[in-house]
N, C-alpha and C positions, 0 to 999 in steps of 0.2 A: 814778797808775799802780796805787796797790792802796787799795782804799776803805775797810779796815778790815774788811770783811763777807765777800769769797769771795776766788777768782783766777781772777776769768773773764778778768781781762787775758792770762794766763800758762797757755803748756805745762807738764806735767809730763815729766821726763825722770829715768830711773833705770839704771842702768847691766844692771841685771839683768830688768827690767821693759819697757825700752823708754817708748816715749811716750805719754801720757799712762793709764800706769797706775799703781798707788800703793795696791795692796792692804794695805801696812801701813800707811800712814799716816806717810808720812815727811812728808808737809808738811798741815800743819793751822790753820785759823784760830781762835783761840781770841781770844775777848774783845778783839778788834781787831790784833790782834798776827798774825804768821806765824810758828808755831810747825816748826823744825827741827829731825827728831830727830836727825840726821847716820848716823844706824845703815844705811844705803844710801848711795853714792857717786851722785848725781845734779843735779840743777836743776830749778828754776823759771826759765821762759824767755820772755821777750815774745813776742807774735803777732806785735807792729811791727817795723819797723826803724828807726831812731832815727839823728841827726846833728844836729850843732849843737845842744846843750842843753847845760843845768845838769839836775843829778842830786844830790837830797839822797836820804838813810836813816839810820835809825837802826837801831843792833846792838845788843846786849847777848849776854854767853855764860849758855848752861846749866851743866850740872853734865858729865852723860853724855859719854866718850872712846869708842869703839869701835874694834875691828881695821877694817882693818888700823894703825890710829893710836892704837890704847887705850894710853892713858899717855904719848903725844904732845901736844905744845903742839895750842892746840884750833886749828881749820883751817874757813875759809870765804871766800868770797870774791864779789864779782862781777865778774862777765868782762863786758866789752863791745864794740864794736865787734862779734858777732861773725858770723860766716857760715859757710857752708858747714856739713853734714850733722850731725844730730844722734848727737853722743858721750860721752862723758867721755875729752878734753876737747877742744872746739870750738877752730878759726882764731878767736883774739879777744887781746884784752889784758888785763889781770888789774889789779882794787882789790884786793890781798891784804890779808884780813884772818884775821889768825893772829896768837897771842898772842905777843909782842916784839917782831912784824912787822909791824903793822899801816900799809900808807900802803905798803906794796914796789911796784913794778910786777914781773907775769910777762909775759912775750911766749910766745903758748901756740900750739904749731903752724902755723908761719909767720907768726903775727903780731910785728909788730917796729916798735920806737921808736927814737930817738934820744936819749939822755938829756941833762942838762942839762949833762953833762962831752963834751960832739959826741960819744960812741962810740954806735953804733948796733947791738943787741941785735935779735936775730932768733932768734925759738922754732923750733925744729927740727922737724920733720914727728912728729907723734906725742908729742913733748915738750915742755919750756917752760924757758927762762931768764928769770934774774930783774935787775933793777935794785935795790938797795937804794936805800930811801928815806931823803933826807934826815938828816943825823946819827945815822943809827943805828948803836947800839953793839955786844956781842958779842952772838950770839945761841945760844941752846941747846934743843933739839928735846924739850922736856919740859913736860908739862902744868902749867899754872899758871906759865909763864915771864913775867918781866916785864924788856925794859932796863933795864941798869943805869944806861946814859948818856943815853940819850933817849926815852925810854916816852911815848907819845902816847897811850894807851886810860887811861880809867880805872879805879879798883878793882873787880875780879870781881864781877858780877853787878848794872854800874851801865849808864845808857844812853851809848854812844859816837855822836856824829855820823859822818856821812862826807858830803864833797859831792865830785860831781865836775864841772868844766865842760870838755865837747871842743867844742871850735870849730875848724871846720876839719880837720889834722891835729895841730893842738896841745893837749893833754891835761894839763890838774893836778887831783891830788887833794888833797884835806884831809881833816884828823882832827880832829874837835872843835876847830875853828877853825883851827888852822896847817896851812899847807902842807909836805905830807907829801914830794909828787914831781910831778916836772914832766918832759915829754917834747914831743919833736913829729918832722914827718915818719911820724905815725901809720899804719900798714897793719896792718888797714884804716882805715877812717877815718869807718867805719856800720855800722850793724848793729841784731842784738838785743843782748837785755840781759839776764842770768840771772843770779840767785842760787845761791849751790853748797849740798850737804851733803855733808860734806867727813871723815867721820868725827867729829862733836863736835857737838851738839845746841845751837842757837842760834834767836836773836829776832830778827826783822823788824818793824819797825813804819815808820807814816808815810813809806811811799816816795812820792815825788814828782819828775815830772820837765817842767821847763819849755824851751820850745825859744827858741833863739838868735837873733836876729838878725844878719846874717855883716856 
């Protein structure tokens, strides 16, 4: 999906720019990496649309907070499944990754799962609800936040996995090896694939995505 060298795979999308424009340089490839400055609310977003695969990346955070989230826990994520018009933020599902949070699911403007507790969670037209992921503990809306009872990311400014495999309508993620959240009954259940910049400046590396056999 991304070769280390451009993003001919990927749209750009910026809330304030519209598609594929990016006069400052929110998203940049540097030395194989996807350099995110987060200082724009936006994405990178596949041309394809994708079903039945596994989906690895690697993250790591920068330094940089900006408004409206300067001094907020850092924020990113990838939406998937997702469809319909380009916004901030599209009909999709949410790999939330935010510091204490990492591995959550969002259901982001009509998209909606089932969780592993049968309650099924539906984003509201314009909004997004969350599922917490897996034994996660208290959390607090502050930069450099880490759980106290179950932290999955590792120390600031190291590389975190993330895999995800959707088969079907059923969806789990993982975090640097364990499973973080598990869902099914997914809507949608395809789509694109984007990366956010989310106010907080982060790395992409090594994205890769392999399709499924059903």
């Amino acid at each position: 999906m991304f070769d280390g060298h451009d993003l001919k795979n990927f749209d750009t999308f910026l809330k304030e720019h519209g598609l594929n424009s990016d006069p400052d340089g929110v998203f940049r490839v540097q030395n194989g990496v996807i350099h995110v400055s987060g200082k724009e609310f936006g994405y990178i977003i596949t041309r394809r649309e994708f079903a039945d695969y596994y989906l690895r990346a690697e993250f790591k955070w920068g330094e940089g907070t900006y408004a409206p989230r300067q001094g907020q826990a850092r924020d990113s994520g990838i939406l998937y499944h997702v469809q319909g018009p380009q916004k901030v933020w599209p009909t999709s599902i949410e790999f939330q990754i935010i510091e204490g949070g990492t591995g959550d699911f969002w259901m982001t403007d009509g998209g909606a799962l089932t969780g592993i507790n049968g309650v099924r969670v539906t984003g509201p037209p314009g909004s997004a609800l969350k599922i917490d992921r897996i034994g996660k503990g208290p959390w607090n809306n502050v930069t450099g936040y880490r759980d106290p009872v179950g932290e999955m990311e590792k120390p600031h400014g190291e590389w975190n996995l993330l895999e995800l495999v959707a088969r079907g309508d059923h969806v789990k993620q993982f975090v640097n090896g364990k499973l973080a959240s598990e869902g099914s009954e997914a809507f949608p259940s395809s789509g694109k694939i984007l990366f956010q910049s989310e106010g907080a400046e982060v790395f992409f590396r090594d994205i890769r995505l392999f399709p499924l056999n059903q």
